[in-house]
N, C-alpha and C positions, 0 to 999 in steps of 0.2 A: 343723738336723740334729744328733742327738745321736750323741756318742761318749766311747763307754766310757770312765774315767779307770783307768787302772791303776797300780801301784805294785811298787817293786822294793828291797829294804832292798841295797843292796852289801856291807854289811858281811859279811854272812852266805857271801859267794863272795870270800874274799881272791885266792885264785891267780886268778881271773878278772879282778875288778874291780876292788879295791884300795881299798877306798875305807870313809871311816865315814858315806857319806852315806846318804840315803834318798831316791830319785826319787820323783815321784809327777806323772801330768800324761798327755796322750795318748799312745798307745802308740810310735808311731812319732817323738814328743820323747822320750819316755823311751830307748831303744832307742839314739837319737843320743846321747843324752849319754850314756850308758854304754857307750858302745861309743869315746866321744871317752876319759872316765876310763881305762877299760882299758886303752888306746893310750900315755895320755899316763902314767900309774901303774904299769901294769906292763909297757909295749912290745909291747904284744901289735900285729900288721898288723889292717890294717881287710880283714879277708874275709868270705866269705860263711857259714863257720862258726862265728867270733864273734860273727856277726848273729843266727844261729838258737841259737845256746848261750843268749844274751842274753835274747833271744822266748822260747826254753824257760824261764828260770828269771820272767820275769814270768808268764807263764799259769800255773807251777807253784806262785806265791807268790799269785797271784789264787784260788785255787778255794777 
């Protein structure tokens, strides 16, 4: 089964994500590990709005 690899630079969202990494890997690892960064870098809560902020800025950096 194929799926999509997608990619997310962090550095680019400091107030979100906090980070000078670059993800890159299936959507839903990606998503996890940036939504762990953002938690652990900047305190953000693990909710369902930093989930879709997170999905927003990967589909917006994929097109």
């Amino acid at each position: 089964m194929y799926r999509k690899i997608v990619e997310l630079d962090c550095s680019k969202y400091p107030e979100i994500i906090g980070s000078s990494l670059k993800l890159k890997g299936q959507e839903k690892d990606v998503i996890k590990a940036a939504l762990r960064i953002a938690m652990e870098t900047n305190g953000h809560q693990n909710t369902l709005e930093l989930r879709k902020q997170i999905k927003y800025l990967i589909n917006k950096n994929s097109k």
